[in-house]
N, C-alpha and C positions, 0 to 999 in steps of 0.2 A: 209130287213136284219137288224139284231139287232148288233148295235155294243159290240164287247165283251171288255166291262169295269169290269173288278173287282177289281183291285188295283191303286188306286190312288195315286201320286205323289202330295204329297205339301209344297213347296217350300218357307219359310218365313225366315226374316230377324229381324221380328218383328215389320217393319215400318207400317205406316199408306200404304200406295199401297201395300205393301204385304201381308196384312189385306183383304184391300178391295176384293182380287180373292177367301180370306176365303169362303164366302158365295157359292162361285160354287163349290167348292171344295163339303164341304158339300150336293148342290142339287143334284150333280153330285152323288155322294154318294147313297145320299136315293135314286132317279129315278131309280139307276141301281142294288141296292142293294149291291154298292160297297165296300170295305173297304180304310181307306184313312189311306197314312203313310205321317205321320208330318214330316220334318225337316226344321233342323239348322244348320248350318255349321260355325265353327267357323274358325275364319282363322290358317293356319299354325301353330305347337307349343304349343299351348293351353294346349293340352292334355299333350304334355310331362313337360309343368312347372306346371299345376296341381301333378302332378305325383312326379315331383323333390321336389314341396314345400309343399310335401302331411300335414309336422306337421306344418307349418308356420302360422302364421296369413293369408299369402297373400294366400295359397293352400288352408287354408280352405274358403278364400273369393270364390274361383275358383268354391271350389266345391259347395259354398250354390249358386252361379250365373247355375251352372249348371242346380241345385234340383230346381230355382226357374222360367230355362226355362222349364224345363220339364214338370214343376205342370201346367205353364202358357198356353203350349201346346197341353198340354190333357183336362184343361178346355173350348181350344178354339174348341177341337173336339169332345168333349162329346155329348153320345146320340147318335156316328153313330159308326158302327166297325172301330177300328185305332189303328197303334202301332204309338210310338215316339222314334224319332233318335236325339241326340243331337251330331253332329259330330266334329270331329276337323280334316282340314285337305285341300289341297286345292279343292276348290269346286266343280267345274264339274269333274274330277277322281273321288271323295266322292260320288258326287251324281249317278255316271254312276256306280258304282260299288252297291248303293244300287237299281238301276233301274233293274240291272239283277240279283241281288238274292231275290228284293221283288216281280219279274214277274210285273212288271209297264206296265198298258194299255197307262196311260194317265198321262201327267202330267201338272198343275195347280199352275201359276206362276200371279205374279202382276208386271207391272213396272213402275218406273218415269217416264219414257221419256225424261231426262234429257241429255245433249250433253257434248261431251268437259271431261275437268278432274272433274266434279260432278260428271259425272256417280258412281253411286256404284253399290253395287250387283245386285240387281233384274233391274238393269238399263243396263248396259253396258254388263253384262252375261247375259242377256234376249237371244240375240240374239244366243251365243255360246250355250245357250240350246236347240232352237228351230232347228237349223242348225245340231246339232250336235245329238240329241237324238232318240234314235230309234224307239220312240213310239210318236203320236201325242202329242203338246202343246198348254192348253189353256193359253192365257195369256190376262190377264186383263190391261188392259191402265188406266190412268192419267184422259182422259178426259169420263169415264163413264159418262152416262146421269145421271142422279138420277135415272129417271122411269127404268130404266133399272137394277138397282141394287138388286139382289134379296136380301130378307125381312132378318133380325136376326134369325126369327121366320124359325126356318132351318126344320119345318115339308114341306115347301114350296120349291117346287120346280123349277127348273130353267124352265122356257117358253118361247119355241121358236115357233114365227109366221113367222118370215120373215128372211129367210137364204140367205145370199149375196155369191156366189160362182167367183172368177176371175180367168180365163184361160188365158194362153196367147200361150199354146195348145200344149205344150212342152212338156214333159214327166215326168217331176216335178213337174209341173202345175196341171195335170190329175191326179195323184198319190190322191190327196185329193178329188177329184170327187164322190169316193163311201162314203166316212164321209159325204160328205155337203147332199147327198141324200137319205142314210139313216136316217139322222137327221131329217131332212123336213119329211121323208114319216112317221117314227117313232113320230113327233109329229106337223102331219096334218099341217105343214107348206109350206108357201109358199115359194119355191126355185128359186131365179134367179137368172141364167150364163149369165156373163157378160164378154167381149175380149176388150178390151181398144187398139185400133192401135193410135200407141205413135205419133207423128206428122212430128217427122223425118223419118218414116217408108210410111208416107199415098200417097206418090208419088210410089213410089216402090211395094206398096201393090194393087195400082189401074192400073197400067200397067202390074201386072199379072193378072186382069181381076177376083181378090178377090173382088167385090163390096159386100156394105151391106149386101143385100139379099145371096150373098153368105157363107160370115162370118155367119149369123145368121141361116143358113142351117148345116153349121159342127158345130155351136154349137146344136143344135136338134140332130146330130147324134151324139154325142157324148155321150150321156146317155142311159144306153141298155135297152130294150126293156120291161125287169122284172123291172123295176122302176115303182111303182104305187104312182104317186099323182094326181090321179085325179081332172087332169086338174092344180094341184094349181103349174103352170110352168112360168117361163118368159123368157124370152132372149132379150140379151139386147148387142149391139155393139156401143164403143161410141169412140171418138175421144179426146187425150192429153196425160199429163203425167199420167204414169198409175196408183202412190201409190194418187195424187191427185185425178183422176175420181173413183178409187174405195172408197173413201171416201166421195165423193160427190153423187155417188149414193147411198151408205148405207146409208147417210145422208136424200137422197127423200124418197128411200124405209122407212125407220124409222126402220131398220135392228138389229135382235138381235141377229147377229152373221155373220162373214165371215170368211170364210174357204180359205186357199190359200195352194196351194205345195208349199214346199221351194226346194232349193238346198242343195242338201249336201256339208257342208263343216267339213275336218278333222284335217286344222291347228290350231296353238295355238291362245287362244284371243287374243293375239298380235299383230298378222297377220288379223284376222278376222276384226279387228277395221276396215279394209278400208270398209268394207260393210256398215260403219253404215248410208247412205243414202240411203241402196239397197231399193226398192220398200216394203217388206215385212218389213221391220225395222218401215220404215215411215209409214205405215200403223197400224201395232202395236202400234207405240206410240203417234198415231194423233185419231185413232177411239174411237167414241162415244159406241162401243159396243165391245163385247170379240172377240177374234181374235182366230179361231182354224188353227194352221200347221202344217202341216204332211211332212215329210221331204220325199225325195224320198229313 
């Protein structure tokens, strides 16, 4: 199964991390023979004091900052199909409103990883997008490898060998299971599901008579039957916290991508800030490799 990519979401601030997920944006692109739509979101207002101070010195500063993210944007996308948004307005309403009138597969984010009152945009809204949007998110982390970085040279494409998939077998969880195995089967990679039993659970877990061997049975059954990777399979049950073990096995594997279901969540980022230690947060902004979720 091929996944249907044709319009891509990308998501920049300008900074240097929002930069860096540039380049998948792009392989993403050509591999699928996607089109990618740029934006930018300007905060609140914007548009309307451009508007008010249309003859002023200051509106016409507005408007060359505008012309000169646009020009910036379309240079950073050239050479693949893209339109550009320069938006004003608050962000994820902005951006959810251009997800469903540009039909968005996918969308393709960088973040800090930053804690606390640094967060900024692609930092602290990382999360409100993944949780919140209706189509899978890639989102690129802080600590990318280098080797891992695909090339400037954007005829190149993103290559994946080793796909990290983590369940914890929930209905959220599973939800990303057909992404992480089309991906692997679509480019001859090797795929391995992994169930992490947290340590406060492993008492509880071993008196209903779930041992190893049985854990790593539901996970074999959990991928159907039309799944062809011959052979290139793993399974894997290990024991801790779970955003730290699936970082530490991407880390063995040498993983160039995991896949996780998220949760849906529909309140405001106000509210959503208590998650910023949930398992998929911490993983996003700990991995050496890109991070795909799929919301349920």
């Amino acid at each position: 199964m091929r996944l249907p990519v044709k319009n891509i979401l990308y998501a920049t601030d300008f900074s240097a991390p929002a930069e860096a997920a540039l380049p998948y944006a792009r392989g993403l692109a050509i591999r699928y023979g996607a089109r990618v739509h740029g934006v930018h979101v300007h905060l609140p207002g914007f548009e309307s004091i451009a508007e008010r101070e249309r003859m002023s010195d200051f509106g016409r500063a507005v408007q060359e900052q505008i012309k000169i993210e646009a020009e910036q944007l379309n240079a950073m996308l050239s050479g693949i199909p893209h339109n550009i948004f320069i938006c004003a307005g608050t962000f994820w309403p902005t951006l959810l409103g251009l997800i469903h009138q540009q039909n968005i597969d996918l969308i393709v984010i960088g973040t800090r990883g930053r804690t606390g009152a640094g967060r900024v945009l692609l930092g602290s809204v990382a999360e409100e997008i993944f949780r919140r949007a209706p189509c899978p998110v890639l989102t690129v982390g802080p600590h990318i490898s280098p080797h891992l970085s695909v090339s400037k040279d954007t005829s190149r494409r993103l290559e994946l060998k080793q796909v990290l998939f983590a369940t914890d077998f929930t209905s959220e969880s599973l939800k990303a299971l057909p992404y992480a195995a089309s991906l692997a089967e679509e480019n001859q990679a090797r795929l391995t599901v992994l169930h992490v039993i947290k340590d406060a659970e492993n008492d509880e877990i071993i008196h209903k008579g779930e041992c190893g061997e049985d854990l790593l049975r539901k996970l074999r059954e959990l991928l159907p039957p039309e799944v062809n990777l011959q052979g290139n399979l793993n399974f894997k049950v290990e024991q801790g916290d779970a955003a730290e073990t699936i970082l530490q096995v991407a880390k063995a594997l040498d993983a160039d991508l995991i896949v996780l279901g998220v949760r849906r969540v529909d309140e405001p980022i106000s509210i959503i800030t208590h998650l910023a230690r949930s398992t998929a947060h911490r993983v996003l902004t700990h991995a050496e490799c890109p991070v795909l979720t799929v919301r349920e």
